[in-house]
Structures are given as structure tokens and as C-alpha cells.
N, C-alpha and C positions, 0 to 999 in steps of 0.2 A: 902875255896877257894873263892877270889873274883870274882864277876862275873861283867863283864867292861857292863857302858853303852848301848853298840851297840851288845853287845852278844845275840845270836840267831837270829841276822838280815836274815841270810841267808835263817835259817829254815821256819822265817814266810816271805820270799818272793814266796819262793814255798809251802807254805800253801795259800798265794795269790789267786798266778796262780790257785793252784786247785781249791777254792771258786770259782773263776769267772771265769773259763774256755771254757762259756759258755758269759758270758757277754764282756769279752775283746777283744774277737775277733770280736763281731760287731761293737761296737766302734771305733775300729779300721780302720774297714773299711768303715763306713761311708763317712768319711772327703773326702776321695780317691772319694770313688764312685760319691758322690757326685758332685766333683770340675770336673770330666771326663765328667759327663752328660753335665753339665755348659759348656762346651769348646765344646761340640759337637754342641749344639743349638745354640751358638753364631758362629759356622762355619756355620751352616743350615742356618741361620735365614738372615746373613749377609758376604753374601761371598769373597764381594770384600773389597778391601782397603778405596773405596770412601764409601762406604757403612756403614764401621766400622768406617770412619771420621766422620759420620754423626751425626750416633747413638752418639758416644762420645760427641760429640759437644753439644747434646742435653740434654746427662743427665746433663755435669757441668753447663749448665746455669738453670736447674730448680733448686732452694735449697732445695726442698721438697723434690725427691729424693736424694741429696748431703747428709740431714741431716737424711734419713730413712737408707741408705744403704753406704754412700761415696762418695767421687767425683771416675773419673778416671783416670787415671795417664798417660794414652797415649793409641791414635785408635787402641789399636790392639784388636786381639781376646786374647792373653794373660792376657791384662790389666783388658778386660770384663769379662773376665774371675774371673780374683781377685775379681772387686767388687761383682761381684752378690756372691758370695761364700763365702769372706770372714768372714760376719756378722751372717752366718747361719752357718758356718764352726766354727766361735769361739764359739757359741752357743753349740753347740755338742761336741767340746773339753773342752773347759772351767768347762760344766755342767758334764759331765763324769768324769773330774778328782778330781772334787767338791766332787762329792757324793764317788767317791772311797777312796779317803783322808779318809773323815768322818766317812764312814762306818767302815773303818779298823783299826779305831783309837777309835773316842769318841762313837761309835754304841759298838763295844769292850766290849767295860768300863762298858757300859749301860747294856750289855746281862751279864755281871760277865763273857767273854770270857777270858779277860783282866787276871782278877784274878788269872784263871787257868793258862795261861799260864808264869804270873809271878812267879807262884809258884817251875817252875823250874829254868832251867838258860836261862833267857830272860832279856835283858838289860831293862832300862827302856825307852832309846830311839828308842828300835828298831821295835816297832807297826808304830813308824813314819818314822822310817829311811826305813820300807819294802815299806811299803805303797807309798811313794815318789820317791823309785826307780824302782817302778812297775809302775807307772804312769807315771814318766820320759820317763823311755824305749817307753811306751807305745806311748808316741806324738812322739819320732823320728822314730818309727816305720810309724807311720802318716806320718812325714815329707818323709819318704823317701818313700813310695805307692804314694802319691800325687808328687812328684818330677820326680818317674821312670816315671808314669801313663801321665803325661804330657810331660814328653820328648819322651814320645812312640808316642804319638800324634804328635808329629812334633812344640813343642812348645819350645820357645829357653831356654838352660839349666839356664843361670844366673837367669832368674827370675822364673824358674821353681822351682829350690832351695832357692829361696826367698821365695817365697808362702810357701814353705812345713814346713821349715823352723819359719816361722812368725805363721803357725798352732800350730807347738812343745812351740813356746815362748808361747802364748797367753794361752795351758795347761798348762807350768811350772811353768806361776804366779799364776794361780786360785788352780793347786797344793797346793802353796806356803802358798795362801790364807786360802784354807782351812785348812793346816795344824794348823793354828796360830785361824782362828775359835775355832778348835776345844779344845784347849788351855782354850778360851774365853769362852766358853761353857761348865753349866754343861751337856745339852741334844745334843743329834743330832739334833734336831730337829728344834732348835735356830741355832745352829753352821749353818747348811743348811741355816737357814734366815738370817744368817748374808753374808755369802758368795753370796745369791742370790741377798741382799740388794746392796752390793758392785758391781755386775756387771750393774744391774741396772743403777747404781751412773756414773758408767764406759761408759755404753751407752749413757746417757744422755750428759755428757761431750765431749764424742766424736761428738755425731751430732752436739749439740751446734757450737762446733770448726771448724765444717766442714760447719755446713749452714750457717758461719757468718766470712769466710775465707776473703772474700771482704772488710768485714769491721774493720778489723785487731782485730777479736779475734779468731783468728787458735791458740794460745797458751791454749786453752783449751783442742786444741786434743791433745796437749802434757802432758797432768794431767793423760790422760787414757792409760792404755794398749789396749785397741781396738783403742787408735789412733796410738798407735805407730804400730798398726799391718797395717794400712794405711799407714802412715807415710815411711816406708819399699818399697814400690814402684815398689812391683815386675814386672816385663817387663816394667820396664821406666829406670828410672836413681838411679839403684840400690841401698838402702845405708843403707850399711851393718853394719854402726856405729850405729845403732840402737838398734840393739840384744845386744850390749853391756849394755843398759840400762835394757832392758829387763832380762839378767843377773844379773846387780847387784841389780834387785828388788827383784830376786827372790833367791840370797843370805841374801838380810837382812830378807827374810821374814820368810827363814828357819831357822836362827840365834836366829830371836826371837821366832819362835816357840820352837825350843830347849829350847831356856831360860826362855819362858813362863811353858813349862815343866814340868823342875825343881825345881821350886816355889811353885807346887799345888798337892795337894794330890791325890792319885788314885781315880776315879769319880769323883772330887770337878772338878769345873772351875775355873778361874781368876777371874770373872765376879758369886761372889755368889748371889745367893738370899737374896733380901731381906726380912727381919725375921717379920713375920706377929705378926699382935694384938695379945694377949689371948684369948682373946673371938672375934670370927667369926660375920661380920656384919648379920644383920639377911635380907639384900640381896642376901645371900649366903648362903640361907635355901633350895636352888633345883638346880637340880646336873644342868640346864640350864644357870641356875647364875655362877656357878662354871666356866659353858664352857667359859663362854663371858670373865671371868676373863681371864682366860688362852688365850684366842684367839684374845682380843682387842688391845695389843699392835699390833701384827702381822698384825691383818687386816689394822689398822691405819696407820700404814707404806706400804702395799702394793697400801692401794686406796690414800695415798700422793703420791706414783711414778706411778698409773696410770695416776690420776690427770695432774700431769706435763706434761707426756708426751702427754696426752691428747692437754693440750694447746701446746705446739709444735707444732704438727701435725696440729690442728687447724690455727697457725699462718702461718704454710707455705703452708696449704693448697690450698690459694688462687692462687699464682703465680704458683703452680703445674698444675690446672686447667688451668690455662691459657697457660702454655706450651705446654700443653696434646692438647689442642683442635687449635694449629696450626701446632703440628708435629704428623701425621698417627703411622710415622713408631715407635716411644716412646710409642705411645697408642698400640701397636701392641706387642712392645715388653712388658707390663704391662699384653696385654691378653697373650701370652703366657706362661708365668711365674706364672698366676693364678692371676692377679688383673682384675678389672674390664674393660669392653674395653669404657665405659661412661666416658668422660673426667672428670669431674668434683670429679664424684665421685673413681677412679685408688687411689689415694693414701690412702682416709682413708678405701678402701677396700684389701688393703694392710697389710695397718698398722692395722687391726681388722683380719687381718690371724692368722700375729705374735703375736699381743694380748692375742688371745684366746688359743695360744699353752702356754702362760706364765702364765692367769689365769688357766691351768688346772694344771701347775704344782701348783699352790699355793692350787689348792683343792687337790691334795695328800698331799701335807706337811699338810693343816689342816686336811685331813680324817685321815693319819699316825700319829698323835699325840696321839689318841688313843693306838696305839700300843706304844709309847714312856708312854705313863701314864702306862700302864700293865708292861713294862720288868723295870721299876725304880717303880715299887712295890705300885706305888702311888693310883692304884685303889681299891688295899685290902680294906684301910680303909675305900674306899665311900662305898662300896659294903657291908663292915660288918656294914652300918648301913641298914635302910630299903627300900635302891635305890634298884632297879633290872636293870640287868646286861642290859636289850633291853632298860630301859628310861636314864642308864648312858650314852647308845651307841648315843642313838636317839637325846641327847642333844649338844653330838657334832659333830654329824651330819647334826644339823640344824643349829649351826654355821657355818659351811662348806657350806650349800645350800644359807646359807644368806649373808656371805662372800665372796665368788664366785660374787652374782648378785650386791654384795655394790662396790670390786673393779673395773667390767666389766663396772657400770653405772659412777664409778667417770672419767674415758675414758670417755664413752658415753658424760656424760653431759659439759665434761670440753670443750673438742674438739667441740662439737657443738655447745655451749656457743660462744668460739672463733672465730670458721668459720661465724659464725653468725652474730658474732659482725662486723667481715671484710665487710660481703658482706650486711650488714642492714637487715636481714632478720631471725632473730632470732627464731620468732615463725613458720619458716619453719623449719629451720634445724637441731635445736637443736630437737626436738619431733623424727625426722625421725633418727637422728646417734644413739639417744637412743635408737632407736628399734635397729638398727640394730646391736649396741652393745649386745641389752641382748640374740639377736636372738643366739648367741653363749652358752649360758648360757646349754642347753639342753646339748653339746656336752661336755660343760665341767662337767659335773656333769654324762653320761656316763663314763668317764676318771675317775673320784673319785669311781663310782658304782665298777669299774674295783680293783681299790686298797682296795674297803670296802670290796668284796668278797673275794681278796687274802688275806685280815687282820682276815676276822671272819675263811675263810676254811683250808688254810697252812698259819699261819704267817711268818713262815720263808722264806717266799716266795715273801711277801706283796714290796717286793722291786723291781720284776719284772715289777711293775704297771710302773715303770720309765723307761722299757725299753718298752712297750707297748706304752707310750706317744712319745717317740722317734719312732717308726716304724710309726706311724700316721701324725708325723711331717715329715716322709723322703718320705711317701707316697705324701702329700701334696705338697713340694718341686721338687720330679722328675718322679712322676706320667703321668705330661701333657707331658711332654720333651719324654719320653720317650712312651710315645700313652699307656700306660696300659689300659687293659681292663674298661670299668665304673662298671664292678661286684669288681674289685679289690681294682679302687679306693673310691668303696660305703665302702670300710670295714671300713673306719674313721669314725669318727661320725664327723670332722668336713668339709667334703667333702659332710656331707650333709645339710649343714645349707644354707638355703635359703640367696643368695644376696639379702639384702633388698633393698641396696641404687639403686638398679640397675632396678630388677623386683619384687619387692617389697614382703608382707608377703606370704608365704606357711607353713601355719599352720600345716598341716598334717606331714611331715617329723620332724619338731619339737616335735611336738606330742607323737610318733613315738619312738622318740631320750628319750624324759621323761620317755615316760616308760617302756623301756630298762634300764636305769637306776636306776628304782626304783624297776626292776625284777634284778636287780646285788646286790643293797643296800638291800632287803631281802633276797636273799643266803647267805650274808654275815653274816646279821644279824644272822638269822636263825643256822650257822654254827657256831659264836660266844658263841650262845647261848648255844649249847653242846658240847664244846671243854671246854680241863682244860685251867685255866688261868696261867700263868707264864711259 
């Protein structure tokens, strides 16, 4: 009996569902909850019509904001709505349907789940084809929570459906994306860096586009899907021809992931390794050499896109400053929102929020490659020579602790480099953004202790560490908004990182923060240590 391509789609989409039956539904709701808090606070904050003129007026003329978060499309509370939302809202759909792709696909493969279930009648497309339709559903589910939840609010429907709408797109590409990652990749763990690379690449473009709309290069926000989720307009002058694009991206993108598919054998990627010396340089005589092998591409690509964006922020830093400190009500709305209420310093205390939630995901992907070296077998062999199991651990671990503080400073140094350069005052500014870059560094390495405990104790679990970062980041975003307790919002570690730029070092809460951390990163250890391996 033949068995067609797409046979057992069904099965494994309700194998899905029950995997993550626990995970999908917060995702889900996020987007929604989210984008409600947002509309309530710009109803509070700005009640009247002249009021929401004002505010708008003020974000399009700073670029700094334009290029950190968007321009705005018109004084409503709708509009304001979109922008404060939308860049944090793609952030959580995008990176959700990233890792659900991946997981269900090329994680599969990687665990021999893959195997098993080929072994019956299971097509060979249909790990992707479940996966993609459970992620789809998943964003118009989003669209339509975020669509009711604002028309319940009193907010007009065209562009309440716009937004919701522009959320499902901006998941269906990075779906899309990651499908075709995962294609390209023999590990998950690559695939994830290649999909995170590309959003990255996507943000950068779009600010570009946006902070340099004046000077006719807005054709940049047309390269990205985060501009075309700008671009969309919701509560201005709708335009719905947008989504069409946003469709036919994310037709070829699953076109070629099928096709990518088809070409590559069960575990192999598109994208093979290449085939090492004979003989091992004798660089690569301690399992620490080893790590830096494995882990130097990745780092080197993550502190090139801090770098960049570093100098961004840096260049538009100046004119931010400047806006900030002749309009109250912008700096008002910065302290609300969790920036700083110091003129000068609002935007890169901003952009060192969002920073430091992106360096902590990149110390889970580098603490989880541990577990990607254990389920592809690849640890047997270090292990059967005379490494032990705590210094294989501890080696890439301290590429994780060193990697973390390399891409957090390549920020640090570029940004204050730049601002520096603007204002002539280099040997001020540059020393202080580097602190206040690394001052993160505690809490991102809390967030890795969290994934090394779930890796050494349930590894089958190790992947809750990504929804523990997401609760930390939703805490951070509608915590103020919504007056939570400060016992509630201390449970983040990055709620407690001292404002340097602002009130300068508190060493103790850092302190604090390290070694919480390094009481996580020994449970783990400790529990690796007497767990079987594979």
C-alpha cells in the first residue's frame, strides 16, 4: 500500500495539540492581553483627542523612537495602540511559531521521534504540514482575541481587524521561515539561529526604513515583514493590499520548504557539515577548545547584530535626547512604559530592556546545545575518552557565561562609541553605557541557570526555559500598566537590575542575581551528573 506524502497529517496534528497543550494556550493569549493593556493606558494616560494629537506629534518627529518602535499612523488611541504593541507583539508571535516549527520538525529528527513515527504510515511531509497547520490556526486565533478584545473596547472594527490580522501575518512568515530553516539545518539548534538571525536582519531593516522615511529610504521597510506589519496602517488608511504580499511570502516559503524536503535525507540538512581533517588540531585537545569551536560562529554573528544595532541607537540617540527634554508628556510616556524618565538617557534605557531579553534568549540556545550534543549522540564519544561528564558541561558553559558578556558589551561599546562620537565626549559615555550594558548580564545568566537546571534535572522539559523567558518579558511589558504588586514584579531577575544610566551602580541586587544563578547552574549540574544520558 502506498502511503501519499501528507498521510498521518491529521494524526500528528492532534499529537501537537497534546504536546503542547499547556504551551499554546499561553501564547495565544499573550498577543490579546497584551495589545488590551496597551489601549487601556493610552485611554488613561491620554484622554482627550488634543492630547493623543500631541503625543503622536511627538513620537513622528523623534527618529529615535520611529526607528526603536515605528512611526504612527494617526492621533488615535488605536494607532497608539498599534505602535507600542506591534514590535513586542511580533516578537512573541514570530518567536513562538519559530520554535514550534522547529521543534516539531527538525527537534523530531534529532530525538529519532521522527523515525518512529515514519515507521508507520506517516507521509514524509506531514511533521511539516502538522506543524504549520497548528501554527497557522494558532495566529488567527491571535488575530481574532486581539480583533474581539479591541472591538469590545470601543475601538473601530476596520482597523481592529487590521492589527489582528497583521499579528497572524507577521506568525505565518516566521512559520514559514522556520519551516525552510529547519530544511537547512542539520540541528535545531542552528535552524533557531538561523530564524533568529533573520528576524534580527528584519528589525534592523525596518527601523532603518523608518528612521530615514525623510530622506527617501522608507523602501527598506518594504525588504521586511515587520514593515510591512507597519506598513498595514491599522486605524489610519487601511491597506489591505498588503497581506497579499505577506501571502505570497509565505506561499514560496513553504513551497520551498517542501522542496527543500524532498532532496535531503532523514536527519541530514541542505546545509551539511563540513568534513573535518584526520587528525584533530591539537587546539582541540580540551573539551573547552571544543566549545569555542562549536560556539564561535554563533557568537560572532550575534555580537555583529548587537554591534549594529548598537550603532543605531547610538546615532539616533542624540535627536531622541533632544526631543525628550522639550516634551514632559513623551518623557512621561517613556517612564510609564518602563524607560527611563532622564531625558537623555529614555532611549538607550529602552533599548537595553529589549537587549537584554534577546541576550537571554541567545544564553539558552548556547546553554541548550548541550542537550542538542547529547540527543545527536555526539557526546558519547567525548565522554568515552577521559573528559568527565561536569568539565564537558562546565566548558560550555563558560562559553555561555563569556558569550552572553561578549554580545551584551559589543551593544555596550558600539552605542557608546557612537553617542560619543555625537556629543564629543567619548571618555564619558562610552565607560557608563558599558556598565550599564553588562549590569544585565546577572539577569541573563539567571535565565540560562533556569534552562541548565531544566537540562541537567527533566531534559524533556529544558524547553520550558523559553516560556519562563516569555513570562519575564510579559511581566516587564505590562507589569507598570497594570500597578502589579513589586513582590510580583521582583520575580524577574530583569526587574531587578539596577538603572545605571539613570541612578547609577547597585551592586548588591546584582550580586544577588549571580548567585541565584550559579545556585541554578549547580542543580543542574549536580542532576546531570546522575541522570542516564540519551
Amino acid at each position: 500500500m502506498k502511503v501519499s506524502e501528507f498521510s498521518g497529517t491529521g494524526a500528528l496534528i492532534r499529537l501537537i495539540l497534546r504536546r503542547d497543550r499547556l504551551l499554546l494556550p499561553i501564547w495565544i493569549a499573550l498577543p490579546p492581553l497584551f495589545v488590551i493593556l496597551v489601549a487601556s493606558a493610552f485611554v488613561s494616560l491620554y484622554p482627550t483627542a488634543a492630547s493623543q494629537q500631541t503625543i503622536a506629534a511627538q513620537i513622528v518627529n523623534g527618529p529615535g523612537l520611529v526607528a526603536l518602535l515605528g512611526p504612527v499612523s494617526a492621533p488615535t488611541v488605536g494607532a497608539l495602540t498599534a505602535w507600542r504593541s506591534s514590535i513586542f507583539a511580533a516578537v512573541i508571535v514570530a518567536g513562538a511559531n519559530a520554535l514550534t516549527v522547529i521543534r516539531h520538525t527538525r527537534t523530531d529528527e534529532e530525538t529519532g521521534r521522527y523515525e518512529l513515527l515514519g515507521s508507520g504510515a506517516v507521509g514524509r511531509r506531514a511533521p511539516l504540514s502538522a506543524s504549520l497547520v497548528v501554527t497557522l490556526g494558532a495566529d488567527l486565533a491571535i488575530a481574532a482575541l486581539v480583533t474581539g478584545g479591541l472591538v469590545a473596547f470601543g475601538l473601530p472594527v476596520a482597523g481592529s481587524v487590521a492589527l489582528g490580522l497583521s499579528f497572524a501575518a507577521i506568525g505565518w512568515t516566521f512559520a514559514a521561515i522556520a519551516g525552510v530553516a529547519a530544511q537547512l539545518a542539520e540541528s535545531a539548534g542552528v535552524a533557531r539561529g538561523i530564524a533568529g538571525a533573520i528576524f534580527v536582519l528584519f528589525y534592523v531593516l525596518r527601523a532603518a526604513g523608518d528612521a530615514n522615511e525623510q530622506s527617501g529610504q522608507s523602501w527598506l521597510s518594504w525588504l521586511s515583514p515587520l514593515g510591512w506589519m507597519r506598513l498595514v496602517k491599522p486605524f489610519a488608511s487601511e491597506r489591505w493590499g498588503v497581506f497579499a504580499i505577506f501571502l505570497g511570502a509565505v506561499i514560496v516559503l513553504i513551497a520551498m520548504a517542501y522542496t527543500l524536503s524532498s532532496r535531503r535525507d532523514v536527519g541530514a540538512g541542505i546545509l551539511t557539515p563540513r568534513l573535518g581533517p584526520a587528525r584533530a588540531s591539537p587546539r582541540l585537545r580540551s573539551p573547552l577548545a571544543l566549545a569555542w569551536r562549536l560556539h564561535r560562529l554563533t557568537l560572532l554573528a550575534w555580537a555583529a547584530m548587537f554591534a549594529i544595532y548598537g550603532v543605531m541607537v547610538g546615532y539616533l540617540a542624540k535627536t531622541t535626547a533632544d526631543l525628550l527634554a522639550t516634551n514632559p508628556q513623551l518623557a512621561n510616556l517613556f517612564a510609564h512604559f518602563g524607560g527611563a524618565s532622564a531625558y537623555t538617557d529614555s532611549l538607550f534605557t529602552l533599548s537595553l530592556t529589549f537587549l537584554g531579553w534577546i541576550a537571554a534568549a541567545y544564553a539558552i540556545t548556547a546553554t541548550l546545545r548541550l542537550q542538542s550534543e547529547e540527543v545527536e549522540r555526539r557526546v558519547d564519544h567525548v565522554l568515552a575518552t577521559a573528559v568527565s561528564r561536569l568539565r564537558w558541561a562546565t566548558s560550555d558553559l563558560a562559553l555561555m557565561v563569556i558569550g552572553s558578556a561578549v554580545v551584551l558589551a559589543a551593544f555596550g561599546l558600539s552605542a557608546g562609541l557612537t553617542y560619543g562620537l555625537s556629543t564629543g565626549n567619548v571618555g564619558y559615555e562610552l565607560p557608563r553605557m558599558l556598565v550599564a550594558t553588562l549590569a544585565y548580564l546577572p539577569a541573563v545568566w539567571v535565565v540560562a541557570g533556569i534552562a541548565m537546571a531544566l537540562y541537567g534535572l527533566v531534559p524533556r522539559l529544558s524547553f520550558v526555559s523559553w516560556g519562563v523567558l516569555g513570562a519575564f518579558v510579559l511581566l516587564e511589558l505590562i507589569g507598570e500598566t497594570l500597578k502589579v504588586s513589586q513582590s510580583i514584579l521582583n520575580l524577574s531577575p530583569f526587574n531587578r537590575v539596577p538603572a545605571v544610566l539613570v541612578s547609577g551602580v547597585s551592586v548588591m541586587p546584582l550580586v544577588w542575581l549571580t548567585i541565584l544563578a550559579l545556585v541554578l547552574t549547580i542543580v543542574g549540574l549536580i542532576g546531570f551528573q546522575h541522570r542516564s544520558i540519551g
